[in-house]
Structures are given as structure tokens and as C-alpha cells.
C-alpha positions in Angstrom: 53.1 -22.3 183.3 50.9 -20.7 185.4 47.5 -21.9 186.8 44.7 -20.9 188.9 43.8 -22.3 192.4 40.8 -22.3 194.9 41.9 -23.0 198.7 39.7 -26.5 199.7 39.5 -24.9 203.1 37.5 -21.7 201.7 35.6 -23.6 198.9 33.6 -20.0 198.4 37.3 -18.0 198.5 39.4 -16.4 196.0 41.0 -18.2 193.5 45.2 -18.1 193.8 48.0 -17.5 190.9 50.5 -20.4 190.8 52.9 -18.7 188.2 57.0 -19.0 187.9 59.0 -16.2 188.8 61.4 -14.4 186.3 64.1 -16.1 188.4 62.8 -19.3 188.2 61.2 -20.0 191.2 57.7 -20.7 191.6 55.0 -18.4 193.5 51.6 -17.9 194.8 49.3 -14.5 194.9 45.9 -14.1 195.8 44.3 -12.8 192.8 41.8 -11.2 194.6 39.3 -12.8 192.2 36.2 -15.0 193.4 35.5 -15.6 189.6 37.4 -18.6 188.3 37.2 -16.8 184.7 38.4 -13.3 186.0 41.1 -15.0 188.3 42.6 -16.6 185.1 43.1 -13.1 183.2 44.5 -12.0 186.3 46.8 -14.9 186.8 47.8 -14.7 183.2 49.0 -10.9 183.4 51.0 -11.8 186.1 52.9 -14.7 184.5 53.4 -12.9 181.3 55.2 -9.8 182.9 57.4 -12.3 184.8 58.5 -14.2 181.6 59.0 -10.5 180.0 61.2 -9.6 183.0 63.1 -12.7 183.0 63.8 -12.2 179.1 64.5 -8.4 179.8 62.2 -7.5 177.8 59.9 -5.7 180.5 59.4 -1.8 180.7 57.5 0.2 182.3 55.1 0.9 179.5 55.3 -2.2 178.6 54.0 -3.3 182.2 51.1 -0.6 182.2 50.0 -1.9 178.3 49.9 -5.8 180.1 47.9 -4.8 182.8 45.6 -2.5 180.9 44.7 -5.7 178.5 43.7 -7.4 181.8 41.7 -4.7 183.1 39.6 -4.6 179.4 39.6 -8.3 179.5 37.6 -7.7 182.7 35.4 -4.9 181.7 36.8 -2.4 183.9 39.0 1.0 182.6 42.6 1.3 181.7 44.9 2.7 184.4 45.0 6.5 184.5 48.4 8.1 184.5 48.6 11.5 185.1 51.8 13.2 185.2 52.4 16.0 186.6 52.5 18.4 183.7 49.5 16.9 182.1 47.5 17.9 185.5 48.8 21.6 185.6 48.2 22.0 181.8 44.9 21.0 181.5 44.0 22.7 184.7 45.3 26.4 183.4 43.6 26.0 180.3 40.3 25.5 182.1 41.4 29.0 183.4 41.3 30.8 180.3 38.6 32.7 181.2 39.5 34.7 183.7 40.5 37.9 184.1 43.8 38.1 182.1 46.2 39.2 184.8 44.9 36.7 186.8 45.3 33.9 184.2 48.8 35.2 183.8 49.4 34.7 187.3 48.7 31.2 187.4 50.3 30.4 184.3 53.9 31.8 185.8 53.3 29.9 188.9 53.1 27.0 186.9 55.2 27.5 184.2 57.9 28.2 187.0 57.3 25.3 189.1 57.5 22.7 185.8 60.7 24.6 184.8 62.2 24.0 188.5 60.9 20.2 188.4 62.6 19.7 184.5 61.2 17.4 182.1 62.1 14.4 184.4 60.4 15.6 186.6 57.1 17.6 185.6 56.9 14.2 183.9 56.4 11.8 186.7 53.1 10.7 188.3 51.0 13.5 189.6 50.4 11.2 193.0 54.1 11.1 193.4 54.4 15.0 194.0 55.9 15.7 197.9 56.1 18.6 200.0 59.7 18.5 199.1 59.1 19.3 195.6 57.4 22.5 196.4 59.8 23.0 199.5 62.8 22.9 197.0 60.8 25.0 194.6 60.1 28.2 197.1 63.8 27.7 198.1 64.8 28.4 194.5 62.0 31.8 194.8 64.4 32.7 197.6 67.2 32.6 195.9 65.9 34.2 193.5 65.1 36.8 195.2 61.1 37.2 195.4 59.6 38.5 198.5 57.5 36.5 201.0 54.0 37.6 199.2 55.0 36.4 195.6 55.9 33.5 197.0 52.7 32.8 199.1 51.3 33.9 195.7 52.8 31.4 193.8 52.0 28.9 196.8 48.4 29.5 196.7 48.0 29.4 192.7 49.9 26.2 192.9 47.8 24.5 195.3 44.6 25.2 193.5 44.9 22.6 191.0 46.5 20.2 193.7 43.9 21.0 195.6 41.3 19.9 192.9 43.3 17.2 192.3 42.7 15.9 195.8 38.7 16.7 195.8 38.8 14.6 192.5 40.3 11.4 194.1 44.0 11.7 191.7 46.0 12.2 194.8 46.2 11.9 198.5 46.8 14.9 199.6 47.8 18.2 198.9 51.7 18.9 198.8 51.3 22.7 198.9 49.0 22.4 201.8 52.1 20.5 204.0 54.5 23.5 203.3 54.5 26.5 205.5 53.6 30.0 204.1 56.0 32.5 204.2 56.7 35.0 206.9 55.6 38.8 206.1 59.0 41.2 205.5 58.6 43.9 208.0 61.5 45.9 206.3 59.7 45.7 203.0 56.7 47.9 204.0 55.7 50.5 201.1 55.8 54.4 202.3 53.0 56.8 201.2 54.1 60.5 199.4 53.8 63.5 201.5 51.8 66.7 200.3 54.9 67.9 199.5 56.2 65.0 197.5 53.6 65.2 195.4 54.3 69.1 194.7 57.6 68.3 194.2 56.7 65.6 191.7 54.4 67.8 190.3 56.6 70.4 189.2 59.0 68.1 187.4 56.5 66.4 185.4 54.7 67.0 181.6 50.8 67.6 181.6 49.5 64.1 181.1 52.2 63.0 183.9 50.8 65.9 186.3 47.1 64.5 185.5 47.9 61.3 186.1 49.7 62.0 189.3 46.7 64.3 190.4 44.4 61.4 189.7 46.3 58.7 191.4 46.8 61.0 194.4 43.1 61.3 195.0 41.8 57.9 194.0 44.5 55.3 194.8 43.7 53.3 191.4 46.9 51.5 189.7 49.5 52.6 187.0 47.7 50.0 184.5 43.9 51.4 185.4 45.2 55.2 185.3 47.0 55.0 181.9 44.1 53.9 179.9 41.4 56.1 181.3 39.1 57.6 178.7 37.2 60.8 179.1 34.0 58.6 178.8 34.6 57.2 182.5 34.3 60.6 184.1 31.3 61.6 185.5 32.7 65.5 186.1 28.7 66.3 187.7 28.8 63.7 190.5 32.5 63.8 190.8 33.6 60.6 190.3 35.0 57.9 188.0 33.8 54.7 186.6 35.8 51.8 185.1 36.8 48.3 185.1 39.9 47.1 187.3 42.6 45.0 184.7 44.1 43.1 187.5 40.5 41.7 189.1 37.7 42.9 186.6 35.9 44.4 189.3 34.2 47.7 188.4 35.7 50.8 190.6 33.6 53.8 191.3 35.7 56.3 192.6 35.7 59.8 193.6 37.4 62.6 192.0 39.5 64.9 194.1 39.2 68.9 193.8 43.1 69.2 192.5 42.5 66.8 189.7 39.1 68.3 188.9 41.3 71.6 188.9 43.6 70.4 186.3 40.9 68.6 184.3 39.1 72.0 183.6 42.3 73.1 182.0 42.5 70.5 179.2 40.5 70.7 176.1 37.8 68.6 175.7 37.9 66.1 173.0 34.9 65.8 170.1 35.4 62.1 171.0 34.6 61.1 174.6 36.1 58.0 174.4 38.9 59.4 173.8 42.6 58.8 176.3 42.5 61.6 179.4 46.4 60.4 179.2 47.0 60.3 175.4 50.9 60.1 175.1 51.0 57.3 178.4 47.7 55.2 177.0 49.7 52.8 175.4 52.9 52.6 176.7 53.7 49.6 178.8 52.4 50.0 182.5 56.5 48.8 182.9 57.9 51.6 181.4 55.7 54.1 182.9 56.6 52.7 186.0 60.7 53.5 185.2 59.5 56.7 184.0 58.0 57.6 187.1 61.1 56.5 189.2 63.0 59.1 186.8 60.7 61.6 188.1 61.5 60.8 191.8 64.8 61.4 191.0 64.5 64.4 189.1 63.0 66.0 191.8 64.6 64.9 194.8 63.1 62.2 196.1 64.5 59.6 197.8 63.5 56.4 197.3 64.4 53.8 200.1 65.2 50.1 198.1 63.7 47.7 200.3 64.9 44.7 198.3 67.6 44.7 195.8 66.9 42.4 192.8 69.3 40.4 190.7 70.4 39.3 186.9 67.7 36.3 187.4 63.5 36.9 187.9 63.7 38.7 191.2 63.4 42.6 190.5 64.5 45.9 192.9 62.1 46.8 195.1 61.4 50.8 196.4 59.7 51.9 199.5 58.0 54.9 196.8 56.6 54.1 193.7 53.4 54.7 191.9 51.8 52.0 193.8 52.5 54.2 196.8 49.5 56.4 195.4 47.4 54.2 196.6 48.2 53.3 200.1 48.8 57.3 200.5 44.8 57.9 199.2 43.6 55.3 201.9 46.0 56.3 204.6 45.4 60.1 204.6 41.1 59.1 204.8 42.0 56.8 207.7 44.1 59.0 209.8 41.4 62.0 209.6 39.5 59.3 211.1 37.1 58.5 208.6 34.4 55.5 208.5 36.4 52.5 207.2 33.2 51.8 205.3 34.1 55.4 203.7 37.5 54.6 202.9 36.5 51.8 201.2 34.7 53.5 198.7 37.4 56.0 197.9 40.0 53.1 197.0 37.6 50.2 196.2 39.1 47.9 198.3 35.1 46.9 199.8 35.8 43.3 201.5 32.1 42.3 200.2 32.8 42.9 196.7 32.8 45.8 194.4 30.2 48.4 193.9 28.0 47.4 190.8 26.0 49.9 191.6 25.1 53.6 193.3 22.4 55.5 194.5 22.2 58.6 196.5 23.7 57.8 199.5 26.7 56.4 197.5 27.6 59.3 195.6 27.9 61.2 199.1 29.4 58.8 201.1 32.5 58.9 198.0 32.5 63.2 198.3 32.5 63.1 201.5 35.6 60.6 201.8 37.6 62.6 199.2 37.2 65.7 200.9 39.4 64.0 203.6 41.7 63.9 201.2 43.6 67.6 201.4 44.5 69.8 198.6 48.1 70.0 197.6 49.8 73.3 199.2 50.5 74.8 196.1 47.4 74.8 194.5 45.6 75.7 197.4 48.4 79.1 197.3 47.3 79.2 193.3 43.5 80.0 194.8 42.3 76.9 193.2 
């Protein structure tokens, strides 16, 4: 039988449990309670889970439903449990907004990091997550073979919601903060294509894969933002291009080199301007465009250096040339002609302030005057183009 105390030493003190152990023996514990009333509740929670323990009958939901009654019983909320996949669930679907590459990037991160912890584990209390967790997680991205940026990648997308978690008051700290980022691969840097690469690559490929090439070649702009081009984004008179980036939603203004301008002039212009520049790639995966393209290498003669070989599981093959090499070769001929970085900028969009939502004068000349830097390919300069 339990019963509720008052020390005659501290007459205005808390009152103290007297309850009987679920071996038996008897006990006292503060109950933290200066109300008489409250201190019984209190003291009765405690002696109930005891007899429950002593009977076996005590489990951990069990424990959580006792001391949630007691907590009612004295106005305040039920304990909060928040396991781990609850957290990371509710936190990507308040990221359904975003831009969809970007959503899909979080939701791998996560989706990876709950399959890693297993049900046991994405189960557990959010508050009982550890550096180790996430230490044994990038281990497995290792293994696996991802490089040292997807893995900072999948780092930082997993210590968002931790780290909201921890502005919120649901944990202590931050687990993904405690871990260490991953080193940069110097091995694993991506070449650019030469002038004559390009040529080469030029004369092995179909017309939409030539204007494509062209128009990567001068503007840098990604497999997935290429492809679905519409005639409606060219502004021929200014020379540039307009559009909207899948992978950050930013809107690109770019400028139009004199090559691709050359080839555009030969294609028929459609009744609708909305209409694909790139109708037979527009809607085939960017994937498959991107194994396409490797075929091309290949086809003619290019060699293409693997900087890191992938495996049966999620890590894929990595080359030192792919399409993506379009656009460090558009920044890195504008920088070593020594251009204005503020120049180069514009040419690829990669403007650390943010994207251009607008242009005026000074804009439009400031993009020419980059992708002249840019020089025309041999062979079309030879075909007096």
C-alpha cells in the first residue's frame, strides 16, 4: 500500500512516496510534488507499475499508458514519443513543395538511412539517435561505393530535420553535426572536352544530338535542362536563352554561342513555338540519354577515364567525360581567356547571389561578350561559318 509523506523537518517541502517494490521491499521517492493532492497521483503511478512489474504484467506501453493517466490526472500533456521514422516522415512531407529533384533528394537520403537503421531501429526514440548511427550509415555509402560528395550530400539532407529537431527542443543535439564530412577525391576530378573532342563528337552524332552538343558546348546547361528545350526559350535577336533549371528552379539566362546559332539556322522552324528544339531526345529519360552519349564517346574515339568503378548495389561507374563535362568545359574556356568571373557567371548561371530574374542592357552584353570567349569549333570555322 503506498502512501504519501511530508518531511516534519521541511513542513513547506515536497511530499514523499512510501510504496512497495515489485520485489517486496519497501521504498521512498521524492515525488517532486508540494501539492498533497498531486503527490498522491504521483505516488499512486508509481506503486501501480511496481505491482504490474512484480505480476509481470508490465510493458513498456503499458508503463508509458500509467504515466500518461498521471500526467492527465494532473492537467499536464501525455508524453510525446517520437521515433525516429515518425520524425523523418513528417519532416519530408513538409518538403513537398520544393523543387522536385530537390524533394527527391531528401527523400533518398532518408529512405536510405531508415532502410540502414531496419524497422527496429527507425523505430526507436528519435532522442536516442547517436553519431554512431549515422557513422555506421556513411560506412555502408562507402561500401557501397558513393563518392565523398553524395555522401556529404546525404549528410547534410539528413541533418536538416535533426537539426530542426534540435531547434524544436525533441533532442539534444544533433547526431549528424558530431560526424565528420567526408574528404574531397582528388582522383575523381571531371575533365572538360577539347575543340577537337567536340568535332570528333560531332561528326558521329544525328542532328538533334549535334544541336544538343552545340548548345551544351556553349552554355554549360545540364542533360535534363537541354533535352526539353522548346523553341519558345530562344531569343535568336539578343542571343540568348531563357528557362527554368529542373534540379534548383532557378531561371537561367544564358547566351547562345555562334556554332549553335549556325546549326539553328539550318533547321526548319516549327508553326508551333513551343514546340521541342530536340524532338526525338525531349522525352527520353535524362538516364538514357546519358548512356547514349557515352556510346558516342566511344564511337568516336574518345577515351573516357573511369574515375570510380561502381558495383551490383547503388553505387554507379563514374567517367572523367560525360555530358556534365559540357559544363565545366563552357566555364573553364571563359576563365582561362581571363574573363571577369562576374562574366562567367552569367554564361553558366552559377551567380553565388542568386539567379538572374531579370536583364537589362548591360546584361544582355555582359552574356555576348562572355560567349565570344568561348571559340568556334575548328571545323566550322574551315566551313566559313
Amino acid at each position: 500500500m503506498a502512501s504519501v509523506h511530508r518531511n516534519i523537518r521541511a513542513p513547506k517541502g515536497v511530499w514523499y512516496c512510501h510504496f512497495t517494490r515489485a520485489d517486496g521491499t519497501r521504498a521512498c521517492r521524492s515525488t517532486g510534488k508540494r501539492n498533497k493532492f498531486e503527490a498522491k497521483i504521483v505516488c499512486e503511478a508509481i506503486q501501480q507499475a511496481e505491482t504490474e512489474a512484480a505480476t509481470g504484467d508490465l510493458t513498456k506501453d503499458r508503463l508509458k499508458e500509467l504515466f500518461d493517466e498521471m500526467l492527465t490526472r494532473l492537467g499536464q500533456s501525455p508524453i510525446e514519443r517520437i521515433s525516429v521514422k515518425s520524425w523523418l516522415d513528417s519532416w519530408l512531407a513538409s518538403k513537398e513543395g520544393k523543387a522536385p529533384t530537390t524533394f527527391m533528394a531528401y527523400r533518398q537520403a532518408t529512405t536510405e538511412f531508415l532502410e540502414y537503421l531496419g524497422p527496429h531501429g527507425s523505430g526507436r526514440r528519435l532522442e536516442s539517435l547517436s553519431e554512431r548511427d549515422v557513422e555506421g550509415f556513411i560506412r555502408l555509402l562507402r561500401k557501397e561505393g558513393r563518392s565523398p560528395s553524395t555522401i556529404n550530400k546525404f549528410r547534410r539532407y539528413l541533418s536538416q530535420p535533426l537539426e530542426k529537431a534540435l531547434k524544436l527542443g525533441k533532442i539534444k543535439y544533433n547526431p549528424v553535426a558530431a560526424t565528420s564530412p567526408e574528404k574531397p577525391d582528388s582522383t575523381s576530378t571531371k575533365e572538360t572536352f577539347s575543340s577537337a573532342q567536340v568535332v570528333a563528337l560531332l561528326a558521329v552524332a544525328d542532328n538533334d544530338w549535334k544541336g544538343i552538343i552545340l548548345f551544351a558546348y556553349g552554355t554549360g546547361a545540364r542533360l535534363s535542362d537541354c533535352k526539353a528545350i522548346r523553341w519558345s526559350n530562344l531569343d535568336v535577336a539578343n542571343g540568348i536563352v531563357t528557362f527554368r533549371e529542373k534540379k534548383t528552379g532557378a531561371k537561367a539566362v544564358l547566351g547562345l554561342h555562334p556554332d549553335f546559332l549556325d546549326w539553328l539556322s539550318s533547321q526548319p522552324v516549327p508553326l508551333d513555338s513551343d514546340a521541342s528544339l530536340f524532338p526525338s531526345l525531349a522525352s527520353q529519360p535524362t538516364w538514357g540519354l546519358s548512356n547514349t552519349f557515352g556510346k558516342l564517346c566511344d564511337a568516336s574515339g574518345i577515351e573516357k577515364r573511369l574515375l570510380r568503378q561502381g558495383n551490383a548495389g547503388k553505387g554507379r561507374s563514374v567517367r572523367a567525360l560525360s555530358f556534365h563535362s559540357f559544363r565545366h568545359t563552357a566555364a573553364t574556356e571563359v576563365f582561362n581567356q581571363a574573363a571577369l568571373r562576374e562574366i562567367a557567371k552569367r554564361v553558366t548561371n552559377h551567380a553565388a547571389g542568386g539567379v538572374l530574374d531579370r536583364y537589362i542592357h548591360e546584361d544582355l552584353e555582359a552574356i555576348r561578350a562572355a560567349m565570344q570567349l568561348i571559340p568556334r569549333l575548328p571545323k566550322l570555322e574551315g566551313d566559313g561559318k
